[in-house]
C-alpha positions as CSV (number, residue, x, y, z in Angstrom):
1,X,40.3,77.3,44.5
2,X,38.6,74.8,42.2
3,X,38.3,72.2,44.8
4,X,37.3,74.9,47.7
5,X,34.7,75.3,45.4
6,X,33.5,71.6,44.7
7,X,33.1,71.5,48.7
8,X,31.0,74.7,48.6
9,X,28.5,73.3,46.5
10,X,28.6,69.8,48.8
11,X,30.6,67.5,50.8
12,X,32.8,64.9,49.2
13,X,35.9,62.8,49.7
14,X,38.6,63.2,47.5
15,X,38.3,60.4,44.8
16,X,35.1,61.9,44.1
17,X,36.5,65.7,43.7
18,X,38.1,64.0,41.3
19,X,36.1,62.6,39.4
20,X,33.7,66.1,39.4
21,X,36.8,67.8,37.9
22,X,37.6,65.4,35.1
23,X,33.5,66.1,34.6
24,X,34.0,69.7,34.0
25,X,37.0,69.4,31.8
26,X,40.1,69.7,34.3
27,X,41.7,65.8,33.9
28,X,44.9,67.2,34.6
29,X,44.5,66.5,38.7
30,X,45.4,63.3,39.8
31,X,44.5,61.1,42.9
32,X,47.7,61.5,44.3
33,X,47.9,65.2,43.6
34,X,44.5,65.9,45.2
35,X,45.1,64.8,48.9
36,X,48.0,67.0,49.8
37,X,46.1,69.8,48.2
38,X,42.9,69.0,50.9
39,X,45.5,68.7,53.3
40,X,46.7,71.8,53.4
41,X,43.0,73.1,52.5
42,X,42.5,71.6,56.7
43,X,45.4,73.1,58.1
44,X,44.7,76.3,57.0
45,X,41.1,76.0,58.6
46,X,39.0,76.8,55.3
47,X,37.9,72.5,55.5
48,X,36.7,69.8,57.8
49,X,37.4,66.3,57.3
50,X,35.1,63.9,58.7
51,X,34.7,60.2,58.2
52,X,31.8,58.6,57.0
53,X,30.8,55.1,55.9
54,X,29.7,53.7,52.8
55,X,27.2,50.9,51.7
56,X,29.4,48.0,51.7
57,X,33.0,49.6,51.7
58,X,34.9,51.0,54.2
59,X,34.8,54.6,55.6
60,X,35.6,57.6,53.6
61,X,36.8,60.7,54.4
62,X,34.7,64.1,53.3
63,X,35.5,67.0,53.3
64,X,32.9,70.4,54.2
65,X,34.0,74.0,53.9
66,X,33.7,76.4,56.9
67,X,33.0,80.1,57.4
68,X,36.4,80.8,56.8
69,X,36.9,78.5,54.0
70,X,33.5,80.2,52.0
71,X,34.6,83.8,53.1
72,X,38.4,82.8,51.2
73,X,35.8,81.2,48.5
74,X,34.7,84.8,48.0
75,X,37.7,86.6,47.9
76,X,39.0,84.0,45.4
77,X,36.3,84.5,43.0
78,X,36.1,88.1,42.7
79,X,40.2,87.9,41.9
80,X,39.6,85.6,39.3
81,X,37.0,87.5,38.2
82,X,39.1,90.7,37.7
83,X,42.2,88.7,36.4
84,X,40.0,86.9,33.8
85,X,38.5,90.4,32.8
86,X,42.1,91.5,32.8
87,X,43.5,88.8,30.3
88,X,40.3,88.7,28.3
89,X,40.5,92.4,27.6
90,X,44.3,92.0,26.7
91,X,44.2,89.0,24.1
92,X,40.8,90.4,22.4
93,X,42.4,94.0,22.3
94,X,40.0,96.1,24.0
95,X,41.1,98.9,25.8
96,X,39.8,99.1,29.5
97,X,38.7,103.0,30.3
């Protein structure tokens, strides 16, 4: 969900996902974790890869989100909305009507 997200707001190949994570406080994700995750992000046609090349280096692979990828975006968000309402109303004890 988190790196569905990261494509929603732009592009980006995968060391730089990375990086944007570890910038909002979620270091636990690793290089080598990352790319099967994108993988299967692809097969599941919610991203497309395309290759693109950098001043000086070699080309790197971005990732964009597609329809389906933003509409599964969507979904995502309002469960996690709900479940953090959920536990939030559990560990501060208030009662839900």
């Amino acid at each position: 969900m988190c790196l569905l997200a990261l494509i929603d707001e732009e592009p980006s190949y995968g060391y730089e996902m990375v990086r944007k994570l570890e910038i909002r406080g979620l270091d636990l994700v690793s290089d080598g974790s990352i790319y099967p995750l994108l993988s299967r992000l692809q097969k599941q046609g919610l991203v497309e890869g395309y290759f693109e090349g950098s001043t000086g280096g070699p080309q790197r692979k971005y990732y964009r989100i597609r329809n389906e990828g933003a509409s599964r975006l969507h979904e995502w968000r309002r469960d996690w909305k709900r479940l953090t309402r959920g536990v939030s109303e559990v560990l501060n004890g208030v009662e839900s009507d």
